[in-house]
C-alpha positions in Angstrom: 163.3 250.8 214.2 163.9 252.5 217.6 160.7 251.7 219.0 161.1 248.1 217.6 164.7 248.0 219.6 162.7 249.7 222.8 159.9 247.1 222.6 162.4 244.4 222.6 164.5 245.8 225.3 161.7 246.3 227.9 160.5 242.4 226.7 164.0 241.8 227.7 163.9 243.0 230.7 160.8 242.3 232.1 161.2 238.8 231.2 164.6 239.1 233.6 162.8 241.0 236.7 159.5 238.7 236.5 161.7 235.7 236.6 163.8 237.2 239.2 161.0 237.6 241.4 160.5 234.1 242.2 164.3 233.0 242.0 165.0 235.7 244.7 168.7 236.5 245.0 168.9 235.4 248.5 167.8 231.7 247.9 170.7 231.2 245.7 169.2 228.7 243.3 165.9 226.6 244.4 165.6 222.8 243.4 162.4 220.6 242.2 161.8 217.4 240.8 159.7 215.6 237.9 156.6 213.9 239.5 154.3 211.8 236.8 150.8 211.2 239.3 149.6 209.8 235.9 152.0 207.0 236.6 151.1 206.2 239.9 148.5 204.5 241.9 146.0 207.7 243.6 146.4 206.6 246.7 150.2 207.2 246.7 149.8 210.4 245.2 149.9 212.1 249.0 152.4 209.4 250.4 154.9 210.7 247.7 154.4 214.6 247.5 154.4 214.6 251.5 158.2 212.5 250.9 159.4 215.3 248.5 158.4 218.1 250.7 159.9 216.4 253.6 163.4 216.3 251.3 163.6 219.5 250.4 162.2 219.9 247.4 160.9 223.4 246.9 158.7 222.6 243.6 157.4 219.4 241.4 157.4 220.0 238.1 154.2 217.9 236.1 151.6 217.4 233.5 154.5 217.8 230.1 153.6 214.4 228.6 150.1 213.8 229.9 147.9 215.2 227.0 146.0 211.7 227.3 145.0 211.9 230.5 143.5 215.4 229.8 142.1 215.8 226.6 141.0 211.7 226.5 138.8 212.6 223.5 138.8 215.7 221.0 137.3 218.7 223.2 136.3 217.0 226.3 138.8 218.1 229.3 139.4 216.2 232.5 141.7 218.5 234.7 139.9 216.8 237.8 143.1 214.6 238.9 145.4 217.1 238.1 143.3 220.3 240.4 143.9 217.4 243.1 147.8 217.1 242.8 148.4 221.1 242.1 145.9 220.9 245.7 148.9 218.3 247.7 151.5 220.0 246.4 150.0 223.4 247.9 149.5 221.8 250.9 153.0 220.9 251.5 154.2 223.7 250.5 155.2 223.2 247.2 154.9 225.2 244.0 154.3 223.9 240.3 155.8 223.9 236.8 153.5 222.9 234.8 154.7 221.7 231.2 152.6 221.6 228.1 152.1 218.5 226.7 152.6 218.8 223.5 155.4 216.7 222.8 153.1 213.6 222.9 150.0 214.2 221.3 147.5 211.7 222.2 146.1 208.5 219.9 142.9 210.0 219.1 144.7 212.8 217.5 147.2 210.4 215.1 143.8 208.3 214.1 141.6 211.1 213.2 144.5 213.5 211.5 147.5 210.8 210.1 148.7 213.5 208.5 149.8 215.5 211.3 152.8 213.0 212.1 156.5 214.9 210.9 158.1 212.4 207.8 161.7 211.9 208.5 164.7 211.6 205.5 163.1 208.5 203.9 159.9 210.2 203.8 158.1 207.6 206.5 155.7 209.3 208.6 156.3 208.9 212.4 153.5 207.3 214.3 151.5 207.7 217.4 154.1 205.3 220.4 156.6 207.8 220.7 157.3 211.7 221.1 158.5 214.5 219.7 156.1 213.0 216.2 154.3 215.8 215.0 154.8 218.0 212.5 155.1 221.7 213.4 154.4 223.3 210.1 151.1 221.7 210.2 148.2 223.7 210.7 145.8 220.7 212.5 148.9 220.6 214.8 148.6 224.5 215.5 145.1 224.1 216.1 145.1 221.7 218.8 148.3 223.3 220.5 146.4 226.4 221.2 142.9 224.6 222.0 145.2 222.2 224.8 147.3 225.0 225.6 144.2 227.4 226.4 142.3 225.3 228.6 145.2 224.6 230.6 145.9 228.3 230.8 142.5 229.5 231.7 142.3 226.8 234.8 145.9 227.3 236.1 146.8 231.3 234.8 145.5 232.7 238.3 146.2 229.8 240.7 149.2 230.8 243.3 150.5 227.4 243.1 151.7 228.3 239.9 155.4 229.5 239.4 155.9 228.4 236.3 155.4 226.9 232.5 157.7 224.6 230.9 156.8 224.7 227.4 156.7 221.8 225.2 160.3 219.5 226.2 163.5 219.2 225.2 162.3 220.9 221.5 164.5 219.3 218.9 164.1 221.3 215.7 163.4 218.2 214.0 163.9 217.7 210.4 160.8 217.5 208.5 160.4 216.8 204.8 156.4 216.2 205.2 154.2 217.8 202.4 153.1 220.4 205.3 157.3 221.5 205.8 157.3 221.7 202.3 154.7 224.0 201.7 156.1 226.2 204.9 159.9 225.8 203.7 159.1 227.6 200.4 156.7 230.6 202.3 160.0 230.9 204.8 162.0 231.2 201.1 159.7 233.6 199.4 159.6 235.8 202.3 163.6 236.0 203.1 164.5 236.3 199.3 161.4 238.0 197.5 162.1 236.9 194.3 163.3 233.3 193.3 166.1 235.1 191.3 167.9 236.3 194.8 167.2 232.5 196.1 169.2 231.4 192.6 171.7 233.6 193.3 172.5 233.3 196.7 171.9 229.3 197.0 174.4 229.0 193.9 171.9 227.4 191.8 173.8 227.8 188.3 176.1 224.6 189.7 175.4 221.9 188.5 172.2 223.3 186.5 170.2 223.2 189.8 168.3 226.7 188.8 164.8 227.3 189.9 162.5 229.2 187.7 159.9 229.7 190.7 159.2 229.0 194.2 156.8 226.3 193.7 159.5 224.3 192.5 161.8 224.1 195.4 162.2 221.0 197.1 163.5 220.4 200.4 167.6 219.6 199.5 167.5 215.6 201.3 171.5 214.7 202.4 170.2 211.9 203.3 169.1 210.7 199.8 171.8 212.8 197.7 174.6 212.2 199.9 176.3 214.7 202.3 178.8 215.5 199.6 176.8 216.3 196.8 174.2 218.0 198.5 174.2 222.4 197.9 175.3 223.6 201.3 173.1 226.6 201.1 169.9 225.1 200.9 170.9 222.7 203.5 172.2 225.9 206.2 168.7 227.7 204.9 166.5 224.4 206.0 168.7 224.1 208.8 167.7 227.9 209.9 163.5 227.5 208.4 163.8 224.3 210.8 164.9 226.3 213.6 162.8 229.4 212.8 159.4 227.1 213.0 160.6 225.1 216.3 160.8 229.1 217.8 157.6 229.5 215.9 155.7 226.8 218.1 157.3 227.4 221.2 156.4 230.9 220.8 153.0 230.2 219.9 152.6 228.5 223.4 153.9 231.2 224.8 151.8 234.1 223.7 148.5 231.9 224.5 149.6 231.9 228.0 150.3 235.2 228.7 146.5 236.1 227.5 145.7 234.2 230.5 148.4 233.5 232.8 149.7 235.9 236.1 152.9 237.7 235.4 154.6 236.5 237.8 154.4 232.9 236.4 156.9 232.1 233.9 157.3 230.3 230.5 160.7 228.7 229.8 161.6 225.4 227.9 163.9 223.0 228.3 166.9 222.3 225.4 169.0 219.8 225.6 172.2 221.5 226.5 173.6 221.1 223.3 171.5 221.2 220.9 172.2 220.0 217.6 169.1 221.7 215.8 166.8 224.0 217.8 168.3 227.5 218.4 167.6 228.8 221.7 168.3 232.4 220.6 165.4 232.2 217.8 162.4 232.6 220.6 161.0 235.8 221.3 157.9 235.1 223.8 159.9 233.0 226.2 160.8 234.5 229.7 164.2 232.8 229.7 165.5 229.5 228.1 166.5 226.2 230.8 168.2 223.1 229.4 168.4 219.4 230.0 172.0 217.8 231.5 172.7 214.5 232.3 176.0 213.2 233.7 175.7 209.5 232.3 176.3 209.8 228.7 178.6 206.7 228.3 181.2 209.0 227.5 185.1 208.3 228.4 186.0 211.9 229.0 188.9 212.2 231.4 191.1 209.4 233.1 190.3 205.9 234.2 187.1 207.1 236.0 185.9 209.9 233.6 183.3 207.5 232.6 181.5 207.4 235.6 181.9 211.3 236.1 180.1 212.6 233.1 181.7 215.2 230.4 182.7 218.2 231.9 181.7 220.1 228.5 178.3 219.8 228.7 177.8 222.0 232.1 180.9 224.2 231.3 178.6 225.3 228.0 175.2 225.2 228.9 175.7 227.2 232.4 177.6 229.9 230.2 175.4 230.1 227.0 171.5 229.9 228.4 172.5 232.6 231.2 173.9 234.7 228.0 170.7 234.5 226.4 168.4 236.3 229.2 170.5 236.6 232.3 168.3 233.5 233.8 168.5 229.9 233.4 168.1 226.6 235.4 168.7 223.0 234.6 165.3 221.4 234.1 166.2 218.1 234.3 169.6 216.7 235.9 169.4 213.0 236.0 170.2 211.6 239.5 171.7 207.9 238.1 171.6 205.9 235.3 169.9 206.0 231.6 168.2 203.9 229.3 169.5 205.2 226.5 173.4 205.9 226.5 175.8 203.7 224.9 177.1 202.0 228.3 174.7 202.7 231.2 177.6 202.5 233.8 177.0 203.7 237.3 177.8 206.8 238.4 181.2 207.3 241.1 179.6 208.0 244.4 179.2 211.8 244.3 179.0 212.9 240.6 175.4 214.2 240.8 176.3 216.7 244.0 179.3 217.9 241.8 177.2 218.3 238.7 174.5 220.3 241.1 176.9 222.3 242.6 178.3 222.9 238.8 174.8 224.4 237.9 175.3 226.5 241.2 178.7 227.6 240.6 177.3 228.8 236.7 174.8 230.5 238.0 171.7 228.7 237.9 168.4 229.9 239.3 167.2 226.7 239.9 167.8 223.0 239.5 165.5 220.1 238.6 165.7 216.4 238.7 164.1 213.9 236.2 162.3 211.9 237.8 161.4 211.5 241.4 159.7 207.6 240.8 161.6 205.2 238.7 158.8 204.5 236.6 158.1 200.1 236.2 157.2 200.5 232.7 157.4 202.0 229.7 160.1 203.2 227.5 162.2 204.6 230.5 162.3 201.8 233.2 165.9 201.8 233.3 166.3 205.7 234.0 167.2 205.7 237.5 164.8 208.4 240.2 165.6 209.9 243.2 163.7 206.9 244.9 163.9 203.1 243.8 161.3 201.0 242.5 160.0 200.5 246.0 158.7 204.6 245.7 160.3 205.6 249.0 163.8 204.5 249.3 166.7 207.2 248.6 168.8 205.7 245.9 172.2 207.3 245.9 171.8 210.2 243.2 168.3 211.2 245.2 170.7 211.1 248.3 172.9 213.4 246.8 170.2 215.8 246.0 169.0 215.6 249.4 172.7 216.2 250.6 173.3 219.7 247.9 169.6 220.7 249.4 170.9 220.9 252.7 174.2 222.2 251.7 172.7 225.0 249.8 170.2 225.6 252.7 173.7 226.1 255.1 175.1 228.5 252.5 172.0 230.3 252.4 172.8 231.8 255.8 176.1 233.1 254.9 174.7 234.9 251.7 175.9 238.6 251.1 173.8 240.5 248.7 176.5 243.5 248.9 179.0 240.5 247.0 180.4 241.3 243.8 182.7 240.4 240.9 186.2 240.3 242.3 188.4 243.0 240.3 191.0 240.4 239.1 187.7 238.2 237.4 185.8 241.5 236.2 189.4 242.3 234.7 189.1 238.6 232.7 185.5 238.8 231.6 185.7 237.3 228.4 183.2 237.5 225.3 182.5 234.5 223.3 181.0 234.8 219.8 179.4 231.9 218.6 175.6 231.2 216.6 174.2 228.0 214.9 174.2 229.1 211.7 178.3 228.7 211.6 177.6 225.4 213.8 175.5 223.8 211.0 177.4 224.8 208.5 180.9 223.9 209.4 179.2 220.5 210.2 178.0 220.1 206.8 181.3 221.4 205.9 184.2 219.8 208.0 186.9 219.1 205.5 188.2 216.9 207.8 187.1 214.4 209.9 189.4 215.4 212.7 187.3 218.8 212.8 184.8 218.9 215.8 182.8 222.4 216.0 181.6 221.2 219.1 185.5 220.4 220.5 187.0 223.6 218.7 184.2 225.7 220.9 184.4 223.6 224.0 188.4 224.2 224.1 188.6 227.9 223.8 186.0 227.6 226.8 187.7 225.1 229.5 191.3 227.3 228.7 189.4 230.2 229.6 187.7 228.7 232.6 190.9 227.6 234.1 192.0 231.6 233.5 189.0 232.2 235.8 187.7 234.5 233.1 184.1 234.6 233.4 182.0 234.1 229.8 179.8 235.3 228.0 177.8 234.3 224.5 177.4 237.0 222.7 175.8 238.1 219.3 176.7 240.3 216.4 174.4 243.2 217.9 176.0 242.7 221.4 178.1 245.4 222.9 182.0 244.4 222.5 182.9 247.7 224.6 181.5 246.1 227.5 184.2 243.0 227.6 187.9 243.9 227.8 188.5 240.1 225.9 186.4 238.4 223.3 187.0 235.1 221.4 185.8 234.4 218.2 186.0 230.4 217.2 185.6 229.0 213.9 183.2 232.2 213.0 183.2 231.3 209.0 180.0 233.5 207.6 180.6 237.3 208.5 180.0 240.4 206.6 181.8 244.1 206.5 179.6 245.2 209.3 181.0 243.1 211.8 184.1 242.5 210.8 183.9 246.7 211.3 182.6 246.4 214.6 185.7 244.0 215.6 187.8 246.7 214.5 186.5 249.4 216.1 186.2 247.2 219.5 189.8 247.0 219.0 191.0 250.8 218.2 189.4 251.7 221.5 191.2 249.0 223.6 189.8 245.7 223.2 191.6 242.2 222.7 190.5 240.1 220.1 191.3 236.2 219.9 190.0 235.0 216.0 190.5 231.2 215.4 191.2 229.5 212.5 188.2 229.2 210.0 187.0 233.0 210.7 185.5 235.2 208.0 186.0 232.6 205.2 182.7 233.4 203.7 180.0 235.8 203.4 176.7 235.6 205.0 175.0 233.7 202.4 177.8 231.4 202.6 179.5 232.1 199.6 183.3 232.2 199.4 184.8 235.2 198.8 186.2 236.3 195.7 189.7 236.5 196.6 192.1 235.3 199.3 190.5 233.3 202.0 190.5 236.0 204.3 190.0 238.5 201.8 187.3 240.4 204.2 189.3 240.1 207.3 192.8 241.2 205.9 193.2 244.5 207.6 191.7 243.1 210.5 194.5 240.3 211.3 197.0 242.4 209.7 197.9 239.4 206.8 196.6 237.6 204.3 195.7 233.3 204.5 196.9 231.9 201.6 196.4 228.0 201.9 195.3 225.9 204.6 196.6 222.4 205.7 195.6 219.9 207.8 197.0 216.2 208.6 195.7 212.7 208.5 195.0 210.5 211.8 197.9 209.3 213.3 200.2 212.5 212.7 200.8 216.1 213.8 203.0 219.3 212.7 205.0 221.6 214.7 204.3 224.9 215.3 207.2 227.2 217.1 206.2 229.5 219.7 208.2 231.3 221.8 211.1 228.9 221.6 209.0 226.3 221.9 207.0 223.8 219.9 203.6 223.0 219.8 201.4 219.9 218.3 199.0 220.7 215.2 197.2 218.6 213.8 193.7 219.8 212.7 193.8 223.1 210.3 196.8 225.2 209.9 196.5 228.5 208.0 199.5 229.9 206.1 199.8 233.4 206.0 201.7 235.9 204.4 201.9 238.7 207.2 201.5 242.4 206.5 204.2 245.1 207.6 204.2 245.9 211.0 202.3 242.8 212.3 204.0 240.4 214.3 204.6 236.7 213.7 203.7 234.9 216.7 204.0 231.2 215.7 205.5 229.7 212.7 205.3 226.6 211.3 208.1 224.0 212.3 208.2 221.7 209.8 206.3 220.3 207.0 207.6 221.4 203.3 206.1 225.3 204.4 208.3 225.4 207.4 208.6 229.4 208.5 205.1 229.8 207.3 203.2 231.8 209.6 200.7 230.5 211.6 200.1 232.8 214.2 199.4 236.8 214.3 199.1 239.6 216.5 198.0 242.8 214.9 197.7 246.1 216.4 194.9 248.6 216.1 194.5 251.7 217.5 194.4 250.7 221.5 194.1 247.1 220.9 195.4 243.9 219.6 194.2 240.9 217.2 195.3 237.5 217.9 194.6 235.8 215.3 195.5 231.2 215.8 195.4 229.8 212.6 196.7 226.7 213.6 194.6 224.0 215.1 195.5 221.4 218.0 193.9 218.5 219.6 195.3 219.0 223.3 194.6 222.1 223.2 198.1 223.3 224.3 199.0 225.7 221.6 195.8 227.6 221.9 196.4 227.9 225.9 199.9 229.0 224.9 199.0 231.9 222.7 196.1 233.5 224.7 198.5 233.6 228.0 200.1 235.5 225.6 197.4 238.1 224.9 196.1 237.9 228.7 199.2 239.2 229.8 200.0 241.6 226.8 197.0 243.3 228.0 198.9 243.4 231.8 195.5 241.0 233.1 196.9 238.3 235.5 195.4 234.5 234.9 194.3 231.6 237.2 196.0 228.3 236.3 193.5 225.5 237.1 194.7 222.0 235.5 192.2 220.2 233.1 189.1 218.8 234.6 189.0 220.8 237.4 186.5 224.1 236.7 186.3 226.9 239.0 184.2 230.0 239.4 183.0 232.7 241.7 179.2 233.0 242.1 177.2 234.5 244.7 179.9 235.8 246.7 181.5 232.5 246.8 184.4 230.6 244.8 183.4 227.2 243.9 185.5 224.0 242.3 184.4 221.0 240.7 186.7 217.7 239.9 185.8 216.0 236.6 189.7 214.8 236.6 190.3 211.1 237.8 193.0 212.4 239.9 192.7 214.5 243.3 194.1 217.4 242.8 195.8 220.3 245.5 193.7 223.1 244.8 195.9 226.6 244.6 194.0 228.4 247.4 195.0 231.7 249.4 196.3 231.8 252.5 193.3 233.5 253.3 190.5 231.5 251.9 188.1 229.8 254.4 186.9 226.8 253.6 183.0 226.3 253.6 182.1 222.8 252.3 185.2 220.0 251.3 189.2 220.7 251.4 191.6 222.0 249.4 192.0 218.5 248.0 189.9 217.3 245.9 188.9 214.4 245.2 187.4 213.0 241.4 184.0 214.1 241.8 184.5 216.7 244.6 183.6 220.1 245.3 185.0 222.7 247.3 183.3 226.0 248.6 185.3 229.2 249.9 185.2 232.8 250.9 188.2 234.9 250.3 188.7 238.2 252.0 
């Protein structure tokens, strides 16, 4: 086991310090773009790499979706036109990602093996016209992975143009319920349970006479055709995790047939969608670091009369915090300069947005940013997604000029950079753990009890109260080291076991600060109430006991008191019966349980527990209580208003304005403005030093 934990660590590592080496520290983060030459007419191919350099653009990013164009027929290769473009983009100074292209496998492959398509809820196999079709678990699907995957390695592992692999795009963790998943799902089952007694047992199968008597006879549990009610939420969470486990499985793959033949100075990465629904980014092992895909039109409302043109502040405010946490790297692989084809409204974008979403990848700590695409492409599924030129192939449209505009911007800053900068005391006194993993995610979807509940929301508003703190995140896991963060904030963690909720305790005696939401601890790891109160695991921990739990229809709210004030609920509320010696924090206001507690804090050892068991929508109540703890624990807190996210990186402080309202930023006397004004404006940024 030690040399196991060794081997991972140096894997760890190295993967940091060999992607380090090409992000260097000094360049701050370094952007690309998407560049199809497949799409395009050769004799542009020059015109337009030439027009990219000439931007800015430090690297093109290529080849993801073009398995066509170089595997035409089984086993016959044509890397011909793309040796030319990797040559232009050498010649202008440009390096490469290179993606493989197996999200798309090419029409040969769909006639010759039909069954390699994935089958979807209604057990209809996808076909060849789309991506993202093919079924992981099967082993024709494996085969031609490695054979494309090879040849590409062998021509382009040694060539300096190189920097980089994208593997694979925007993986999905589809569902699959093809013969081939099957078959895989129950080899996943026998080899986490052993025996189909412990499967029985932990799935719950004595409700409802669903009992196995062997392996061969599990089927894949289908919501879709059952219904989302009656379906066994264990064997949904375990396909949830085998579906998962074999999209890691095929990235991975990928990965180690690289490295047999790639430099180790190029990297492998892939690029999630920055909230995933189904793939788990933490389930890879071979990957260097993990990137993600963010787009600012989503035809989302967000925040004011012009939120809809400024994008949803959650997405960036998660994905900067949660794919750095993974491997200390990460980059936005594809940051859409305009318009979609595929949100519900396709509005345009207020002038500005994509700078404030780049320099909201900068300010999170990025390595590097990428735009999707550089052409608007004339046809195909995609027309409408907007480029950094128009259809006319050279003209800026405004997102590309707002690339252009952060390039140069970043370039200026790039002279000021101070490698001797570090963490400012008062935000290295803030640093804040976050504990959060898919498993709970999927299964307090499946499991909502409400339709007010949002696991997404519940996350996403710990996080923006904590960004406008200026306490800087981090995602951690159950193995992480608590000692290392004087706060940590535990969301809606339902499936825990006595080893962590231990570890919590401990973290505690020796000083730390714990904030547990509501839905914590309800349930043991193989997601099994437990057999007592619903907190039975956890009662020592938040020093009482949850006895019931409440929540109200649309329309209406409870009250919660808190410190002689009252707060909206609305969500969950807990009621607890408190233990001697902890304190009652918030109690319920009304209701036919007014005086109920609703809100601890616990002391252990060095430490406190704050545990919220009631739930808002605005978020107020929430904010309320963890001033509280901030300042119990004598740490002073920013007090940004919503929409407006602020952070220190690289020796600088950065703002963004997702708000529709320009806002007087609360600056120092001393701060020095580098790049807009203390007001700022929906969509603007601000850059400062402070002494």
């Amino acid at each position: 086991m030690k040399k196991l934990y060794i081997g991972l660590l140096l894997l760890l590592l190295t993967g940091q310090l060999m992607a380090q080496s090409f992000f260097k520290k000094e360049d701050m983060m370094n952007v690309g773009v998407y560049y199809y030459p497949e799409h395009w007419d050769k004799a542009q191919w020059e015109r337009d790499i030439k027009n990219i350099a000439d931007h800015g653009f430090e690297f093109i990013h290529m080849a993801e979706f073009a398995w066509a164009n170089m595997e035409p027929t089984e086993g016959n290769y044509d890397f011909k036109w793309l040796d030319e473009v990797i040559d232009l983009a050498n010649k202008h100074g440009l390096k490469v990602i290179l993606g493989t292209p197996t999200p798309c496998p090419p029409q040969w492959m769909g006639e010759k093996y039909p069954e390699i398509y994935v089958m979807d809820a209604h057990y209809q196999r996808k076909e060849h016209g789309t991506r993202e079709n093919m079924s992981l678990s099967h082993p024709k699907v494996i085969a031609e992975t490695k054979a494309i995957v090879t040849q590409m390695a062998k021509r382009y592992g040694k060539n300096p143009a190189i920097m980089g692999w994208q593997i694979d795009n925007e993986p999905e963790g589809k569902a699959d319920y093809s013969p081939a998943a099957l078959t895989a799902f129950k080899e996943w089952l026998k080899a986490k349970y052993g025996t189909i007694e412990a499967l029985n047992h932990a799935w719950g199968n004595l409700f409802w006479s669903q009992t196995y008597n062997s392996f061969e006879s599990v089927a894949i549990h289908n919501a879709t055709q059952v219904g989302w009610w009656g379906v066994n939420p264990i064997a949904l969470l375990d396909f949830n995790r085998f579906t998962a486990d074999q999209q890691a499985r095929f990235l991975d793959l990928q990965a180690e047939v690289l490295r047999e033949y790639i430099n180790r100075e190029q990297f492998i990465t892939t690029n999630y969608v920055a909230k995933s629904y189904s793939a788990d980014p933490s389930r890879t092992e071979k990957l260097d670091f993990a990137s993600f895909t963010a787009y600012p039109n989503y035809g989302s409302t967000n925040l004011g009369d012009l939120g809809f043109r400024l994008g949803d502040h959650n997405v960036l405010l998660y994905a900067n915090d949660y794919y750095k946490s993974l491997s200390g790297v990460t980059g936005v692989m594809e940051l859409q300069p305009g318009q979609v084809n595929w949100a519900s409204v396709n509005s345009l974008l207020l002038s500005g947005t994509v700078r404030m979403w780049l320099w909201h990848n900068f300010a999170g700590g990025s390595d590097y940013a990428c735009t999707y695409r550089y052409r608007q492409v004339l046809y195909g599924a995609e027309q409408y997604h907007s480029g950094i030129v128009t259809t006319d192939g050279v003209s800026l449209s405004q997102g590309g000029k707002e690339y252009v505009d952060f390039i140069n911007e970043v370039k200026m800053l790039r002279k000021q950079y101070d490698a001797k900068a570090e963490l400012p005391k008062a935000w290295q006194d803030r640093k804040t753990a976050v504990m959060w993993n898919y498993d709970n995610f999927w299964n307090l979807n499946q499991q909502s009890q409400t339709g007010k509940w949002n696991s997404w929301e519940h996350l996403h508003k710990y996080h923006r109260i904590l960004n406008s703190f200026g306490a800087p995140v981090t995602f951690v896991d159950e193995k992480a080291d608590f000692s290392e963060y004087p706060f940590m904030v535990v969301p809606a963690y339902e499936m825990v076991d006595e080893v962590l909720v231990q570890k919590w305790k401990d973290y505690v005696k020796q000083g730390g600060n714990l904030i547990i939401s509501c839905r914590t601890g309800a349930k043991d790891k193989n997601n099994h109430l437990w057999e007592g109160n619903l907190s039975a695991i956890m009662n020592e921990l938040i020093g009482g006991e949850i006895q019931v739990f409440d929540m109200m229809p649309y329309g209406k709210t409870g009250k919660v008191a808190l410190n002689n004030q009252t707060y909206d609920w609305g969500v969950w509320g807990d009621q607890i019966k408190p233990s001697k010696g902890t304190e009652v924090i918030g109690a319920y206001a009304d209701q036919f349980y007014k005086g109920e507690a609703a809100i601890l804090r616990h002391t252990i050892g060095k430490g406190n527990v704050w545990y919220i068991g009631a739930d808002s929508q605005d978020g107020l109540l929430e904010k309320a209580v963890m001033e509280m703890a901030y300042a119990k624990a004598k740490v002073s807190v920013d007090q940004y208003p919503e929409g407006v996210l602020h952070y220190w990186s690289n020796g600088f402080y950065i703002a963004v304005n997702y708000s529709s309202e320009t806002v007087e930023l609360p600056l120092p006397a001393e701060a020095k403005i580098l790049i807009g004004s203390k007001s700022i404006e929906p969509a603007g940024v601000t850059v400062w030093k402070e002494n």
